[in-house]
N, C-alpha and C positions, 0 to 999 in steps of 0.2 A: 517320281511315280508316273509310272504311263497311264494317265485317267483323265477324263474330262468331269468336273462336277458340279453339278446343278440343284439350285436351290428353289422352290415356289413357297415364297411365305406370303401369308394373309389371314384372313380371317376366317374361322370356320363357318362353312356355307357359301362361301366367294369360289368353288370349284374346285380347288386345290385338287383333291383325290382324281375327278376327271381329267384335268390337264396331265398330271402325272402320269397314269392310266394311258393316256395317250400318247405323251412320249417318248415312255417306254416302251411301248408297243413299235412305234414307226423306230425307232434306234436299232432293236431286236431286228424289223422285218429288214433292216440296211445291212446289218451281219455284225453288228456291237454286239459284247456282251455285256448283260446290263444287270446292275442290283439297286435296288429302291426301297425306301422304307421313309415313316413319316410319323411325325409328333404331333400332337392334338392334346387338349384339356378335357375335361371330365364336364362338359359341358355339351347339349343337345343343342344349342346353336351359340354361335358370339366364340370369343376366347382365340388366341393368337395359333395358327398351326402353322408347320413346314412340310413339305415335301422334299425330299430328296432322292437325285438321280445319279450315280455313277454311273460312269461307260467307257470302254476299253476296249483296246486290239484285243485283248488276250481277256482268260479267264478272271472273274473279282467276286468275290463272295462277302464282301463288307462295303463299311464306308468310309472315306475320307474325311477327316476331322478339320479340315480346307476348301475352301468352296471356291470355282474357277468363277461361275457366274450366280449371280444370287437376280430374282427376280420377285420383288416386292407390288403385292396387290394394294398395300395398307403404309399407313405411316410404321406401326412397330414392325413391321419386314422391314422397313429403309434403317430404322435406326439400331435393331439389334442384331444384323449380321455383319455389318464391314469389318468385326473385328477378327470373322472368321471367313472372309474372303481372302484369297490370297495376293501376295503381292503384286499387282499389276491386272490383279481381276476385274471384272463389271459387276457394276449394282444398276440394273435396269427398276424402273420405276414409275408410278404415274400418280402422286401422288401430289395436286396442286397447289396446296402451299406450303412443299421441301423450304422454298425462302423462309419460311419461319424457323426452322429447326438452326441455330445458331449457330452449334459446332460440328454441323454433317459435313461441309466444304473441306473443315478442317480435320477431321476422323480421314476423311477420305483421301486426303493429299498425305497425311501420314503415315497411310499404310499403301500410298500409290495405287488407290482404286479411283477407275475408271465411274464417274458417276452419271445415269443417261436417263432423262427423264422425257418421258413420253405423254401429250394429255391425253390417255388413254378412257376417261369418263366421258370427255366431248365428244372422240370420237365415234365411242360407241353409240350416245345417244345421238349424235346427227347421223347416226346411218341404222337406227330406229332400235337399237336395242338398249337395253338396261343398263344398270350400274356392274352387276354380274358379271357381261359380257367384257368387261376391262381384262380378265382373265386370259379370251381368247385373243382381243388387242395387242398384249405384252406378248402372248406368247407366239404370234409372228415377228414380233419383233427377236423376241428370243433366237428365234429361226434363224435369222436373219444375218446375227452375231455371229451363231453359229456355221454360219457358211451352207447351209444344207439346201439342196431343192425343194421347193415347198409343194411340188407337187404330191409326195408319200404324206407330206403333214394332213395335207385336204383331202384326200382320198379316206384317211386314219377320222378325220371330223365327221366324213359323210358319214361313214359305219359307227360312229358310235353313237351321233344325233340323228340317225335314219328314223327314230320312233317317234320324231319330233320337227317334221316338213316345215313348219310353221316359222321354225326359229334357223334350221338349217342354213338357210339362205341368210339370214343377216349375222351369223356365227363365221360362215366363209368371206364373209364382206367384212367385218373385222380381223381377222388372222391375215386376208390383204392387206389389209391398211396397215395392221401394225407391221407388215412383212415388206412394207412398200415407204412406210412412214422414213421421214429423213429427219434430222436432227434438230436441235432449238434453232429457230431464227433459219428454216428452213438449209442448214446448211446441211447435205449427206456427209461429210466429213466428218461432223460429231458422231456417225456411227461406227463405231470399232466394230473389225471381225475378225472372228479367229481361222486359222486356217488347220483344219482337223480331217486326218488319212481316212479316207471311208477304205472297208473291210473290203479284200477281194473278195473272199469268199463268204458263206452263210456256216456258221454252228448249225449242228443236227444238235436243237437243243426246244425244252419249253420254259417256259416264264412262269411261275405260278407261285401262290405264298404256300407256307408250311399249312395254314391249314387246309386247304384245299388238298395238299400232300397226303394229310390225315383222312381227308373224304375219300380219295380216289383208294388211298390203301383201306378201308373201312370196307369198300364196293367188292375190290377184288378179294379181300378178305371173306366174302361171304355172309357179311352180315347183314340180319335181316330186319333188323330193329335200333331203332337209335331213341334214345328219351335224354331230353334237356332242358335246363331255363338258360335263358340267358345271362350270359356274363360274361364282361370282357375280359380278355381280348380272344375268347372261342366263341364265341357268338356266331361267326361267322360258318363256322362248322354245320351247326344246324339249320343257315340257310343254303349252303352248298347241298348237304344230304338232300335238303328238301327238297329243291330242282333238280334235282335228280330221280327225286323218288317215282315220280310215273314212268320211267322208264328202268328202273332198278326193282320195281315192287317192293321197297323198301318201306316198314314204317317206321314216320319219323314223326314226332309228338314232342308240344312242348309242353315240360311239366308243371303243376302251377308253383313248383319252386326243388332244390334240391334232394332236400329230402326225399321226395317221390322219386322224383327221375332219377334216383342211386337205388330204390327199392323197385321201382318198374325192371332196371335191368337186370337188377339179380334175381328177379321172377323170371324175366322172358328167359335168360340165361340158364335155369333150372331147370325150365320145360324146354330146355333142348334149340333156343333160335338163338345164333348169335348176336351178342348185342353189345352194349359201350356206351359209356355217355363221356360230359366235357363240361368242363369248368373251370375256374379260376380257385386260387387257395379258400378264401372266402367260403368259395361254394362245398369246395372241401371237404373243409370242417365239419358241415351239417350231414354231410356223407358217411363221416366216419362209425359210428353204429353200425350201418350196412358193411362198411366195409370187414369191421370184426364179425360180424354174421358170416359172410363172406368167407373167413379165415377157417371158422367154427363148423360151416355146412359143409365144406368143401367143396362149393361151389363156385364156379370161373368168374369173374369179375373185372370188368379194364373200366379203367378211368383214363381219360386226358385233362393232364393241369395244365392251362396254360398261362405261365406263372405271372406275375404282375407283383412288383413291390408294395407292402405290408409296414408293419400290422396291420389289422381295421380296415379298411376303406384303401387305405395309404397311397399309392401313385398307381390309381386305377388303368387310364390310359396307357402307362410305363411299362417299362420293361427289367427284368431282374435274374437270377435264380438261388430265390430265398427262400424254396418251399421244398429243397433236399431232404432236411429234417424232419421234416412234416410229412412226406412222401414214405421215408422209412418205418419210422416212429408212430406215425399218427394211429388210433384206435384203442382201445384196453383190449390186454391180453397180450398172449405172445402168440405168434402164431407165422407163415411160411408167406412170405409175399415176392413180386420183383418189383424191381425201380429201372426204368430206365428214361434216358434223355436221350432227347432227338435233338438233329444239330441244323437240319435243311428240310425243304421240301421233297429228296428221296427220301432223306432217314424217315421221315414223318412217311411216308407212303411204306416202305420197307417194317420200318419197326412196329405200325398198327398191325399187321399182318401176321410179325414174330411174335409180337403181344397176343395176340390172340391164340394161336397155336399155343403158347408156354403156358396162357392162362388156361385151357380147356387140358392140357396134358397134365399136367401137375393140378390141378385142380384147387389154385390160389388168387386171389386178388394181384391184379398188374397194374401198375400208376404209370403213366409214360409223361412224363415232362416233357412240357415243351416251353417257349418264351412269346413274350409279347412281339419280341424283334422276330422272331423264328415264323409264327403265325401270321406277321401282317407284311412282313419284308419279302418282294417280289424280287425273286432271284431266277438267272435259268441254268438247269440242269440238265444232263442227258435225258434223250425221251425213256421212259421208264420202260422195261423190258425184261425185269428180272421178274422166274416166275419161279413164286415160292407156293408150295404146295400147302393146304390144309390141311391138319394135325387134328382131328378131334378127340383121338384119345379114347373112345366109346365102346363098350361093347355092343355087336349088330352080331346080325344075321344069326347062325346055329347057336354060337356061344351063347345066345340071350337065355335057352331052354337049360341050362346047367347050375346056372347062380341060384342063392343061395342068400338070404337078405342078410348074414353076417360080411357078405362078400363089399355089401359097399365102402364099410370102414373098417376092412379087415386090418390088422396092425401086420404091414411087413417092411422090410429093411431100408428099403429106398423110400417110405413115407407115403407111397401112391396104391390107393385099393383101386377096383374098381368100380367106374360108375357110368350107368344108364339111363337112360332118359323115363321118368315116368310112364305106366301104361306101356313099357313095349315088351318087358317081362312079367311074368305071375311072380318073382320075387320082389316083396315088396319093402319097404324101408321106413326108416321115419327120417326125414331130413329137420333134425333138432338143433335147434339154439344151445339150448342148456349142454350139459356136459354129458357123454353117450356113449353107450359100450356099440360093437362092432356092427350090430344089427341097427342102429340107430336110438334105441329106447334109453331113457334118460336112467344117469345114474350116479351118484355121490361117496360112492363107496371107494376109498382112497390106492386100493390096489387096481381097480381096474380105469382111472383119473390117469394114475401117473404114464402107463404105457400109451393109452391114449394120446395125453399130449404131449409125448417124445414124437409118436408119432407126425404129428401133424410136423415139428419144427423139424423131424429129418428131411422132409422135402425142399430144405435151402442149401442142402449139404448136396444132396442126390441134384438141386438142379445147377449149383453153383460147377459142377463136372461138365454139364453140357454147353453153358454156357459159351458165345466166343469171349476170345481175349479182347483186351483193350488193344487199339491197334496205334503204333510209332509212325507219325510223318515227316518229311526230311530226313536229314542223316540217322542212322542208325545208332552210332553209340561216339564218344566221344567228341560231343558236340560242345562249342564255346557258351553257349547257354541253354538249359532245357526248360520246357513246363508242362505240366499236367493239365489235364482241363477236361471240361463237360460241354452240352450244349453247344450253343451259339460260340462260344469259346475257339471252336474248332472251326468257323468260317474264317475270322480274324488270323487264327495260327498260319490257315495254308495260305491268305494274300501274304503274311509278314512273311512266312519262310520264302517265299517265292520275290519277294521283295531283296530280302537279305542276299538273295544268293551272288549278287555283283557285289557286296560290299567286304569280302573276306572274312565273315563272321558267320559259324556253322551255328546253325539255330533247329533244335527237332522240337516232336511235340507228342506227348503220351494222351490220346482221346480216350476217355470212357464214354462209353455207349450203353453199355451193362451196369448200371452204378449200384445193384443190390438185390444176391450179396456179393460183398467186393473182390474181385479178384486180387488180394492184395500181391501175390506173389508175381504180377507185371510189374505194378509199382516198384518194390525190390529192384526187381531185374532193373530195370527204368534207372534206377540211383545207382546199381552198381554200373552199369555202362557210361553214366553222364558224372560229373562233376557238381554244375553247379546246375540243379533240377528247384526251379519255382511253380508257384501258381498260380491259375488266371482265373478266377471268378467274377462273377455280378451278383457278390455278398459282401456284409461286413467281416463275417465271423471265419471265411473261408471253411465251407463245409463239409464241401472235399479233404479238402488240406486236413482237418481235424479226424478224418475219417483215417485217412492214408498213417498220419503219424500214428495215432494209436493202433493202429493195429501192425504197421511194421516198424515201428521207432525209430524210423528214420524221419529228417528234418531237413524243411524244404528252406534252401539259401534264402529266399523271398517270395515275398506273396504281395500279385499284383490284382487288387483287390476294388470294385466299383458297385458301388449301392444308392447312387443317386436317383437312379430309372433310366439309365443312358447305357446304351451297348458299349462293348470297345472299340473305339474306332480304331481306322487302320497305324495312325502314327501315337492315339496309346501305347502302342505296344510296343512299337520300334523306339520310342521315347527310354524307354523301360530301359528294353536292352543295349541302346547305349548306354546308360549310367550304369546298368551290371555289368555289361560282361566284358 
């Protein structure tokens, strides 16, 4: 694999996110392409995290399940990664009494890692800074290994502690030292370094996570209201919106819990201002009421999940997509809705966008999944440039003076009446909960119920027509292994197939993007052109998979399945398909 990869583990609070932040950033500006993402506990401060960095000549949209250099702030970085550094990698370190750790010498000669231990606490406090600053120590040294000029590192340090003069200065005085630092017993020959091709040229590309993807799609979407509580891993959303908001005129509010902020937006949404909130499954749950309101009023609705392994509390930090079923399913009643998953930071920018449009034209609740890996994992992708137009679906201008208040829930073929924004016609409506003839006024009487709620469920027929297909990457048909997949699914697909392509084994890959209602007749198509067609989820139950076979009876060779809170990394998957195919 043509990659270089890098690990920062320590303790949460010891900087982890800003060193990472940082040299992502300087890698990107040298013309690598680069993807990162990072693990942490469910903890406000303490508890062991990682960071992780891939980078490459060429395109990478995941991560390496091998790590080239691992760099430990703490004793559990020293001892819980050698066994995922690769053969001949470094473990850089500054951890003072490694002599105690018994069997590190020997873990290490085992797997032929390079072991480099730096006193990176000494030297930060004799050149006046903290325990903390051990961080920027190692990671001149890191530099260092790496072969790189450390002038892009220091310039990357200025700009990101320019808010902070005080400390600036003895931040550059460490990432020297560790960048200058020679080996134990002063010898520079203990320092190994690799020799790695800087890019001629620069990608026309940006850096950004999925959710930020989701803010910037939100802005150009039009929308003018955001309501949220917090909850990870979309949290972040609502501070993105928020630094945004004096320059967007946006209002963004947090609510004092779920509940509200799913019924703040299907109000602002009613009276006409686009809006959307975000959560996690958890958060969900207490959504669901609104969201059968929702179903009921025929009023527009978007949610973002951004999914976290369950039940309960269950691996909050984590990452999964176990909340498909939930996504579909969730609310009493039966009633017209979409599902879709995002897989990157366009989809996430692109599908807020189509989500909103689908949810104001058809006049249904939209759920757009996304994942834990999707929202916090900084990848880069083309600068964003596609301009999708706004759909609201409304009736304006002369049309307003003609309607008719049976006009809002009139029952016709494709399942969509018309609707208007309160106060801008003199036909007026009742927007009812309960059950309601055409004009809106409630009603129980069992002949005018039944048309009713045909009604509302033929809008999944009328929108499953417009919908795009699933789309096939790599070979087109008659490939030596195939799989379906969702989400994040489809980062991992296009490094493996891109991978595979020197090894004489043809590998495609069927992405849903659209997950409901299902396009099943790609599927189909999908298994008659392939052989042996699997699938790749971050479930136990595979929920795709159960989706697909029941409804085309067809059955998938194997199902490469992961529910522990861990994405796929890149040689999961190539694992895979040497032993199938």
């Amino acid at each position: 694999m043509n990659r270089t990869t890098l690990k920062v583990a320590g303790e949460s609070g010891m900087g982890l996110l800003s060193i990472g932040r940082i040299v992502a950033k300087v890698l990107k500006s040298m013309g690598f392409y680069v993807h990162s993402d990072r693990e942490y506990p469910s903890l406000i401060k303490g508890g062991h995290s990682n960071l992780q960095i891939d980078f490459a000549l060429k395109q990478i949209r995941s991560l390496s399940r091998e790590v080239d250099l691992v760099i430990a702030l703490d004793r559990p970085g020293l001892v819980e990664y050698i066994e995922n550094i690769k053969k001949g990698g470094i473990l850089v370190h500054g951890y003072e009494r490694h002599h105690l750790i018994k069997d590190l010498a020997k873990r290490a000669k085992k797997r032929g890692v390079k072991l480099v231990y730096l006193p990176a606490h000494t030297i930060a406090r004799n050149l006046g800074g903290s325990d903390v600053m051990v961080n920027v120590v190692l990671l001149g040294l890191m530099w260092r290994i790496l072969g790189f000029d450390l002038k892009p590192l220091e310039a990357a340090i200025k700009k990101q502690f320019a808010s902070k003069p005080q400390l600036l200065d003895i931040d550059l005085k460490c990432v020297r030292a560790g960048y200058k630092a020679e080996g134990e017993d002063d010898n520079p020959r203990k320092i190994p370094q690799y020799k790695i091709s800087i890019p001629k040229t620069k990608p026309k590309t940006i850096l950004l996570d999925g959710n930020m993807g989701v803010a910037l799609g939100a802005i150009e979407a039009g929308v003018r209201t955001y309501f949220a509580y917090p909850m990870s891993p979309a949290s972040s959303i609502l501070m993105y919106l928020a630094n945004f908001s004096h320059e967007t005129k946006m209002v963004v509010k947090q609510a004092e819990d779920e509940i509200t902020a799913a019924q703040m937006t299907l109000g602002a949404n009613f009276m006409g201002s686009r809006a959307f909130t975000a959560t996690s499954g958890g958060g969900y749950d207490l959504m669901t009421e609104t969201v059968s309101l929702a179903g009921m009023t025929e009023t527009p609705w978007l949610c973002v999940i951004c999914q976290r392994p369950g039940p309960a509390t269950g691996l909050p930090t984590w990452t999964g997509q176990g909340d498909l079923n939930m996504a579909i399913h969730s609310s009493h009643g039966e009633f017209a809705r979409l599902v879709v998953g995002a897989s990157d930071p366009t989809s996430c920018y692109e599908l807020m966008q189509h989500a909103m449009n689908y949810a104001e034209e058809f006049q249904i609740p939209v759920i757009l999944l996304s994942e834990k890996t999707i929202a916090e994992a900084q990848t880069m992708v083309p600068i964003f440039n596609s301009k999708i137009p706004i759909k609201r679906g409304l009736v304006t201008g002369k049309d307003l003076e003609n309607l008719k208040p049976s006009d809002r829930y009139k029952i016709t073929k494709s399942g969509v009446s018309l609707r208007w924004l309160p106060g801008t016609s003199k036909a007026g409506y009742y927007g009812n909960g309960d059950e309601h003839k055409e004009d809106g006024t409630l009603t129980e009487k069992g002949e005018e119920v039944i048309p009713m709620y045909e009604k509302r469920i033929k809008k999944l027929e009328t929108l499953k027509k417009v919908l795009p297909d699933p789309v096939v990457y790599g070979t087109k048909s008659n490939a030596d292994i195939s799989f379906i997949g969702w989400g994040s699914s489809k980062s991992v697909m296009l490094d493996v197939i891109d991978e595979m392509k020197g090894s004489g084994v043809k590998v495609n890959y069927l992405h849903y993007e659209y997950l409901w209602p299902l396009k099943e007749k790609a599927a189909e198509k999908f298994f008659k052109n392939n052989k042996k067609v699997h699938i790749l989820e971050c479930n136990y139950q595979g929920q795709l998979a159960n989706m697909i076979e029941g409804t085309t009876g067809k059955k998938f060779k194997g199902r490469l399945l992961k529910w522990n809170g861990r994405h796929f990394f890149l040689e999961d998957v190539i694992d895979y398909i040497n032993k199938n195919s």
